[in-house]
BAVEXLO-959278 format. One line per field, with one value per residue: x, y, z of N, C-alpha, C in turn; residue in three letters. Coordinates in pm, 1 decimal, padded with zeros to 6 digits. Layout:
nu	[X:...]
nv	[Y:...]
nw	[Z:...]
cau	[X:...]
cav	[Y:...]
caw	[Z:...]
cu	[X:...]
cv	[Y:...]
cw	[Z:...]
rest	[ALA:...]
***
This chain:
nu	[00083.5:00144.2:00046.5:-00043.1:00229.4:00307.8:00157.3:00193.8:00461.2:00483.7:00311.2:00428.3:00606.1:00488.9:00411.4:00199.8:-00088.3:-00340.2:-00347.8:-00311.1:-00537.8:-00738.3:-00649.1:-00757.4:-01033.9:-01071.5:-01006.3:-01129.7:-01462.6:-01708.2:-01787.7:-01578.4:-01398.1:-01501.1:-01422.1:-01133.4:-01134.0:-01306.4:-01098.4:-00856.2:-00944.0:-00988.4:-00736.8:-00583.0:-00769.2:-00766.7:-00434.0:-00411.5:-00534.8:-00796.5:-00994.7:-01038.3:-01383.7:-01495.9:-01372.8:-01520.2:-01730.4:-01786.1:-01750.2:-01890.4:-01842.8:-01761.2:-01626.5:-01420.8:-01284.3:-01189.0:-00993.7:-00838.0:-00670.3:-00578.2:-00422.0:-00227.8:-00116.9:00024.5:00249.8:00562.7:00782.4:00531.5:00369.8:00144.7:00158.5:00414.2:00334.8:00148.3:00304.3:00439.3:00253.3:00124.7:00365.6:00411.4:00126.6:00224.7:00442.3:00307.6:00162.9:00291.0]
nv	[-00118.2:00171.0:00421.9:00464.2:00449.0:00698.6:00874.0:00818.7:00870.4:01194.1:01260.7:01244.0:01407.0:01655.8:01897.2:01989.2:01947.2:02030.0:02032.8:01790.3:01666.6:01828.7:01695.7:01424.3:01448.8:01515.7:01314.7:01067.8:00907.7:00998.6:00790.1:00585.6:00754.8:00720.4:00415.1:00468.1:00634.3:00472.1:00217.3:00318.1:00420.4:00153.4:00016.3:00192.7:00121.5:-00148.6:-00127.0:-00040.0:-00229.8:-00342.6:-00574.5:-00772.1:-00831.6:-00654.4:-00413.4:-00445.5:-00458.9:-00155.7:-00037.2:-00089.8:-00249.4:-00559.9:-00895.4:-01001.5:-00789.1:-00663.7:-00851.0:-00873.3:-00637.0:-00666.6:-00883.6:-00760.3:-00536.6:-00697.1:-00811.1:-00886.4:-00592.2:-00423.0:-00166.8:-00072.7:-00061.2:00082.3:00330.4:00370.5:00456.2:00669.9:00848.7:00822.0:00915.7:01141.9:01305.7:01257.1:01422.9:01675.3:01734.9:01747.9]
nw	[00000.0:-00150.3:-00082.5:00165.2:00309.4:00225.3:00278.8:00597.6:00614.2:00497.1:00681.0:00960.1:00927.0:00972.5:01142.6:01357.5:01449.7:01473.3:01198.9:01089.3:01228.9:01084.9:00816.8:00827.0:00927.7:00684.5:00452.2:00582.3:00591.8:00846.8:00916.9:00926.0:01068.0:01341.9:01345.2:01341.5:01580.3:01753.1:01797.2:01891.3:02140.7:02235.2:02229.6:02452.0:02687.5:02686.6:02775.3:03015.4:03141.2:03167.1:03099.0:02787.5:02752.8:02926.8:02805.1:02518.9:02589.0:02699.8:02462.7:02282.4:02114.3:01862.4:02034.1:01900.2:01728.0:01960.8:02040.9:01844.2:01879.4:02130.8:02054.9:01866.9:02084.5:02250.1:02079.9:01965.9:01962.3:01868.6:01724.0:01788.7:02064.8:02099.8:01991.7:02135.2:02388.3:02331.5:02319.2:02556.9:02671.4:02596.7:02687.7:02940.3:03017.1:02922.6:03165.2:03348.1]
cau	[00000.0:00238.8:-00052.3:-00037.2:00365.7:00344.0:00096.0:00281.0:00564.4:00453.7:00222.6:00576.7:00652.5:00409.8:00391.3:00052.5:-00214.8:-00473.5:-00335.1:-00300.6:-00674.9:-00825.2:-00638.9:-00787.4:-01128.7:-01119.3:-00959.0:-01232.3:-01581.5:-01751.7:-01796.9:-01407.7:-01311.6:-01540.8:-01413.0:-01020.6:-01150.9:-01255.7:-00955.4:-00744.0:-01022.9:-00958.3:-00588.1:-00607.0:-00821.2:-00685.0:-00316.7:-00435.8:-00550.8:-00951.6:-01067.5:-01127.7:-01469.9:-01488.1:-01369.2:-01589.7:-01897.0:-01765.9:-01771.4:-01998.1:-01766.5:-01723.1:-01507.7:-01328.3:-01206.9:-01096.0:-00889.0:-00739.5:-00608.3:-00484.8:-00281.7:-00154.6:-00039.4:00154.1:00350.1:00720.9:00815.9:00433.4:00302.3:00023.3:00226.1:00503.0:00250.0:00080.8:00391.6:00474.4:00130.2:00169.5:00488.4:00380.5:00084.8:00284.9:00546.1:00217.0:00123.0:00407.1]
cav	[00000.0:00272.8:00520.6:00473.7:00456.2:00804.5:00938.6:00868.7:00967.5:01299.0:01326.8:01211.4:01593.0:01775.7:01928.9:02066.6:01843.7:02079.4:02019.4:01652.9:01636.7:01821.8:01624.4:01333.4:01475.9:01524.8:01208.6:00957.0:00930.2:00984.2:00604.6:00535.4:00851.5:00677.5:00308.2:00494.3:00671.8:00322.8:00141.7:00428.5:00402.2:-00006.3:00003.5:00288.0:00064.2:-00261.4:-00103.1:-00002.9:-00335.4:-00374.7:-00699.5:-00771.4:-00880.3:-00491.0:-00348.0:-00498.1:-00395.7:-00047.0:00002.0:-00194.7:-00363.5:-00680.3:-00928.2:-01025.5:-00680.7:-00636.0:-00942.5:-00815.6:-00527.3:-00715.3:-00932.1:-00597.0:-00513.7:-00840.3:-00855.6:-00798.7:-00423.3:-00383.0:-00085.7:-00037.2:-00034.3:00245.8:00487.4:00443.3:00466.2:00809.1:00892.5:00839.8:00990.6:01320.9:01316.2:01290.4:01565.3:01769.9:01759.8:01784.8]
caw	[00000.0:-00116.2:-00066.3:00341.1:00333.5:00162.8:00380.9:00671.2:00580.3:00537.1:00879.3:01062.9:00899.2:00988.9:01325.7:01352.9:01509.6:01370.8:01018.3:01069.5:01229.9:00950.0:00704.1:00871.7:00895.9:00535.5:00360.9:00594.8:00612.2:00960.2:01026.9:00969.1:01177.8:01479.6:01365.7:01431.7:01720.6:01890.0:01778.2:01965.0:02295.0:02277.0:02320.5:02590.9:02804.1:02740.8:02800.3:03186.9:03211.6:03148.7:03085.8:02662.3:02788.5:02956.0:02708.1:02430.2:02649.7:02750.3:02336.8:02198.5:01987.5:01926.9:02106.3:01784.5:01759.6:02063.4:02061.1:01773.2:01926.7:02249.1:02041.1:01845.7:02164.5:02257.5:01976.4:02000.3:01884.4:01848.1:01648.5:01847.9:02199.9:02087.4:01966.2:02292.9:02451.8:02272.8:02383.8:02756.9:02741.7:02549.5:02796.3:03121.8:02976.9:02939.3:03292.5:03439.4]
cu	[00087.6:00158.5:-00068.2:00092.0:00334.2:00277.3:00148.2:00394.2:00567.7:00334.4:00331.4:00649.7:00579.9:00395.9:00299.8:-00038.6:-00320.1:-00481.9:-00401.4:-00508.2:-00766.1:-00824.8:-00746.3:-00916.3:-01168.3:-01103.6:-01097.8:-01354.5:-01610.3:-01723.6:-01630.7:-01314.2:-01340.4:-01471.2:-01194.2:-01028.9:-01136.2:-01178.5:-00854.5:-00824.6:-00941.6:-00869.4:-00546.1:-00631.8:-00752.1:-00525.2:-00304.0:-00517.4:-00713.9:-00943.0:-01111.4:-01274.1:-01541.0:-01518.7:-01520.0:-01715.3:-01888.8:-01801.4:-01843.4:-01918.4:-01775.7:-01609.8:-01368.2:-01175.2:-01112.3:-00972.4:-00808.2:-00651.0:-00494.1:-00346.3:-00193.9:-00051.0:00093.5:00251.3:00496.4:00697.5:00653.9:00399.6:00244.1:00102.2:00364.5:00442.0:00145.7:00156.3:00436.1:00349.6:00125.4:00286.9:00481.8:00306.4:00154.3:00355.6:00426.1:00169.3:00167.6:00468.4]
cv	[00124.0:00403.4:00548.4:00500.3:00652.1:00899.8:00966.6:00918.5:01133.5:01369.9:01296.7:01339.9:01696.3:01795.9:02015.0:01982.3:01886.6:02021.1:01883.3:01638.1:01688.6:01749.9:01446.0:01328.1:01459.0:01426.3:01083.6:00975.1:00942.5:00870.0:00578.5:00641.0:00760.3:00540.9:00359.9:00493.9:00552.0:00259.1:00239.6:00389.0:00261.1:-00024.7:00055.9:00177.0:-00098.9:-00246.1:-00095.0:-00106.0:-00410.1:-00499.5:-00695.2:-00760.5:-00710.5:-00442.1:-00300.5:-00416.8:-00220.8:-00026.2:00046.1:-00211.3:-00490.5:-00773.6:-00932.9:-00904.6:-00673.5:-00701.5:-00912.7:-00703.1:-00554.8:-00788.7:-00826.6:-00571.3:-00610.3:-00856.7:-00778.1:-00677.6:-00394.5:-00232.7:00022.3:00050.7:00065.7:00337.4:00489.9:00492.6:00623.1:00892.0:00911.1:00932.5:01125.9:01333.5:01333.9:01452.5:01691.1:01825.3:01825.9:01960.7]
cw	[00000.0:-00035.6:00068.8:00347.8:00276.4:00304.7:00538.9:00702.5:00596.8:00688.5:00968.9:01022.3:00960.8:01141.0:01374.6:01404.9:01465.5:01261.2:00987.2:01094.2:01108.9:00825.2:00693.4:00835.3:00725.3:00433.8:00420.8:00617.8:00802.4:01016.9:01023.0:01061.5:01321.0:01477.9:01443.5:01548.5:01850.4:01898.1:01902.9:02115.1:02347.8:02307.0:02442.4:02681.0:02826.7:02775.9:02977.0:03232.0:03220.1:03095.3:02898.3:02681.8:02818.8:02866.0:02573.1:02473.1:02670.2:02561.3:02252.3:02088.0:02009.4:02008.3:02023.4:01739.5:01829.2:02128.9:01974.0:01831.2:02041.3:02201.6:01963.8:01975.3:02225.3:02174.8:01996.2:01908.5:01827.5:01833.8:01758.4:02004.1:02188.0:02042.5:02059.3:02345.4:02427.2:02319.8:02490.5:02750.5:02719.1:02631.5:02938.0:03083.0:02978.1:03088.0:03354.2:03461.0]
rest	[UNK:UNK:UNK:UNK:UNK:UNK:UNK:UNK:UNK:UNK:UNK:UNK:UNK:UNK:UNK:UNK:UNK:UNK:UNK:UNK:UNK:UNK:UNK:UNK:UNK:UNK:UNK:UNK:UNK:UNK:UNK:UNK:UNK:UNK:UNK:UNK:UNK:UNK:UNK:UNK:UNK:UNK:UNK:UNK:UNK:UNK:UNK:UNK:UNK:UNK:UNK:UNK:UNK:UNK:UNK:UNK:UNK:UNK:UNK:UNK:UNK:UNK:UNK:UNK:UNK:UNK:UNK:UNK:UNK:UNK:UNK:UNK:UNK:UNK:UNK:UNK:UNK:UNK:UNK:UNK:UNK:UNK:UNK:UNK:UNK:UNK:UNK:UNK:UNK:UNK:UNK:UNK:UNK:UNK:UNK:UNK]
***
């Protein structure tokens, strides 16, 4: 899929969060902004430890999903778990 490699490529440039969210806004429909959105919720909660089962219900997704995501997270050098990780850590630095 060069068409994603490109794309990120250039949002790993851009240092705007506005920019990036409008670009966002504007390339997906509603339903795939909310299907990101919960994808992003699902790792959150199963990262601090919620229950798939939880989760799933806290959603309303299915379980299937949400198992997808858990094993996402498990996986060596996982994806999912360094761009949380960059997440928590920009968050704390915010607080602080």
């Amino acid at each position: 899929m060069r068409g994603i490699s490109e794309i990120a490529a250039v949002l790993s440039r851009v240092r705007d969060p506005q920019l990036i969210n409008a670009f966002l806004r504007s390339i997906l429909t509603r339903r795939e902004l909310a299907e990101v959105d919960g994808r992003w919720e699902l790792v959150k909660l199963l990262a601090r430890g919620e229950s798939q089962r939880a989760v799933a219900r806290r959603l309303g997704m299915s379980l299937c999903k949400i198992t997808r995501g858990s094993r996402e997270l498990k996986k060596r050098n996982s994806a999912f778990r360094r761009v949380l990780n960059e997440h928590l850590h920009t968050t704390t630095l915010k607080e602080d």
